[in-house]
Structures are given as C-alpha cells and as structure tokens.
C-alpha positions as CSV (number, residue, x, y, z in Angstrom):
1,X,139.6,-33.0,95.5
2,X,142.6,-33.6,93.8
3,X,146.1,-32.6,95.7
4,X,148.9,-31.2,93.2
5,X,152.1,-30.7,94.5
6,X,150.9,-30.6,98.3
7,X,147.8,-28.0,97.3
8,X,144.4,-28.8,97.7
9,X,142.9,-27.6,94.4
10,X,139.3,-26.1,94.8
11,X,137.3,-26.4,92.2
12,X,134.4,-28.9,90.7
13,X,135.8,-31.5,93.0
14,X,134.9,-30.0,96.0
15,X,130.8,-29.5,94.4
16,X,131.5,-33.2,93.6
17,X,132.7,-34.5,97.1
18,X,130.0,-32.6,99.0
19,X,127.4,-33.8,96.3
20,X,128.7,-37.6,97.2
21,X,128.4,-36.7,100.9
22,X,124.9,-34.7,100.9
23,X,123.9,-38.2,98.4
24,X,125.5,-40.9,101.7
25,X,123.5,-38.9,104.2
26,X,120.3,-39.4,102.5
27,X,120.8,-43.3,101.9
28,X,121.9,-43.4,105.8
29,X,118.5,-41.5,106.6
30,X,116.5,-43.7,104.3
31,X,118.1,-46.9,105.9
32,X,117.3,-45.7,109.2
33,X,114.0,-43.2,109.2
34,X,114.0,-43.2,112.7
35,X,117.3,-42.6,113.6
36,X,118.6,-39.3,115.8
37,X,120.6,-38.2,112.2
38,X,117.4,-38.7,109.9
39,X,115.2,-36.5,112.8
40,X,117.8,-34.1,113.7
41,X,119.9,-33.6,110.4
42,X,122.9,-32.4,112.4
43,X,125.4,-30.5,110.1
44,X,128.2,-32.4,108.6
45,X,131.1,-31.5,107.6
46,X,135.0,-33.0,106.8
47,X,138.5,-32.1,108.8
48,X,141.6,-34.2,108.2
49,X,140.5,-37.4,107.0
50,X,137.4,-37.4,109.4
51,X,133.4,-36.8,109.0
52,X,131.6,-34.8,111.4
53,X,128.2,-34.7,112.9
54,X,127.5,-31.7,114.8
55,X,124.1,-30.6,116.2
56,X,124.5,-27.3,118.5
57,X,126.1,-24.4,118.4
58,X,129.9,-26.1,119.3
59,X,131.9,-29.6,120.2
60,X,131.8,-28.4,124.3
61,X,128.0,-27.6,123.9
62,X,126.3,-30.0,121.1
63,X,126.2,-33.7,120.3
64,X,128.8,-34.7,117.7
65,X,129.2,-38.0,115.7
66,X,133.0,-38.5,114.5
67,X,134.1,-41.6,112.0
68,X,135.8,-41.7,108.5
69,X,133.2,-42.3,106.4
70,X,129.5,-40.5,106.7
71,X,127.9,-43.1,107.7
72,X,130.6,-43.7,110.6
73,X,130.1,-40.0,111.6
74,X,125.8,-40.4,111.3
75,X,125.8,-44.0,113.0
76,X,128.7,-42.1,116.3
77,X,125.7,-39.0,116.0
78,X,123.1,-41.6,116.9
79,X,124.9,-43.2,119.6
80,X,125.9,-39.8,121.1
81,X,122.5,-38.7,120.8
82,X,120.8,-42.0,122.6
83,X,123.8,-41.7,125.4
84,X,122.8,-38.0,126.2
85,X,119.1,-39.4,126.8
86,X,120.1,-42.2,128.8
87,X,121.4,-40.5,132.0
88,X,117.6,-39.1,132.9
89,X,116.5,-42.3,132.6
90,X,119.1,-44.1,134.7
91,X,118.2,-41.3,137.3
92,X,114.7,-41.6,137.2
93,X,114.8,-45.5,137.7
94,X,117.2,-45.2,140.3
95,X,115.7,-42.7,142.6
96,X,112.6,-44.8,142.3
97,X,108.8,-44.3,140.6
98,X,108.1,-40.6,140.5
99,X,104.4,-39.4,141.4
100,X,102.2,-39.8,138.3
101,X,99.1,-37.7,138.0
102,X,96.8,-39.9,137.3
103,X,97.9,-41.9,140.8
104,X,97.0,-40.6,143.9
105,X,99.9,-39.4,146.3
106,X,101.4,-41.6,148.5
107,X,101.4,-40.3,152.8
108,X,104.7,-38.7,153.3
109,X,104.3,-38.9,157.5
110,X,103.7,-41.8,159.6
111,X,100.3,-42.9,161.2
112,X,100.1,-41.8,165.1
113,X,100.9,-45.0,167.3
114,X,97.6,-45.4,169.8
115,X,99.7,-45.0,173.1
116,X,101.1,-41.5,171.4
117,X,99.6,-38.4,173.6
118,X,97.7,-35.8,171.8
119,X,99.6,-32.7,170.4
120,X,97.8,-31.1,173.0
121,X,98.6,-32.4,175.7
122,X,102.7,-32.7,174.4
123,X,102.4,-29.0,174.3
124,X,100.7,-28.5,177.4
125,X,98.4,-26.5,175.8
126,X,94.5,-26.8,176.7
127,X,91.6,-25.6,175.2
128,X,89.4,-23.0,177.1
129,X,86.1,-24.7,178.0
C-alpha cells in the first residue's frame, strides 16, 4: 500500500499485501504442521502496524495471536492457544489422579474398627425374633 499525501491508496497493493500475507502463513504452517495456526487457521488480519490472529467470534471470547510480522502474530496464536489448554491440566494434576475406567474405584468410607457397636445396637433398634 502506498500512502500519498497521508491517504492510503486502495488498489493492486492491497491484492499484493494480502497475497504476501496469505503466502507467510502458509510457509509458517509448513514450518510447523503441527502447530495450533496450521490446525486451526485462525483468521488474520492487519490494524496499525500489527498482525492479528483471531480464532472465535471476538478478542473478549476467542484466542488471538498479536505481533508485527505474521509469523509473530501465528507463533503469539500458538502460545495463546497452548496457555488456554494448560489450566485443565494444572487442575487435574493438582486435585490429584481422577478415577479411570479401566481402574476400579477406590472406598470412599472407612473400614468399621472391631470395638465399634453394630448400627443396630447404636440405634437401639432390634430385630423381631
């Protein structure tokens, strides 16, 4: 894009420019095939002098990568991406091993002590003979 006299003029440059970009976001991808970027293709796009990653409908409600070149704004996207995975996996390993299915359940209650009385007799309640 070429600025004349403060006005930004809109024209082949702009096919150009998003040409280059669409071109940097496939060499990031094929650099890194696994990456959150080359899975999710979040939508880029340019404001100011920054490149932005979006995936989701907003900033307050997706995951957004911001940097000044496109591979700055992919390689923030991935990181934001891994961070927002993280948390349930600090919580799971914090809280401890959660029950698997193939593993039998552990006894949630305590075994009754031999001196303990029956339930019965606690109660005061005896069966009719």
């Amino acid at each position: 894009m070429k600025k004349n006299n403060g006005q930004v003029s809109r024209g082949r440059g702009v096919v150009d420019y998003a040409a280059a970009a669409m071109e940097q976001v496939e060499l990031y991808c094929a650099a890194h095939p696994g990456s959150p970027s080359a899975v999710c293709r979040p939508q880029l796009s340019f404001r100011g002098d920054l490149w932005i990653a979006l995936l989701g409908p907003s900033f307050e409600e997706g995951i957004v990568g911001i940097g000044p070149t496109v591979s700055a704004a992919l390689r923030a996207f991935d990181t934001q991406y891994l961070a927002a995975l993280r948390p349930l996996g600090k919580a799971v390993s914090t809280l401890g091993a959660l029950p698997r299915p193939d593993m039998p359940a552990r006894r949630r209650y305590q075994k009754a002590k031999s001196n303990a009385r029956s339930r019965a007799e606690v109660s005061g309640f005896a069966w009719p003979s």
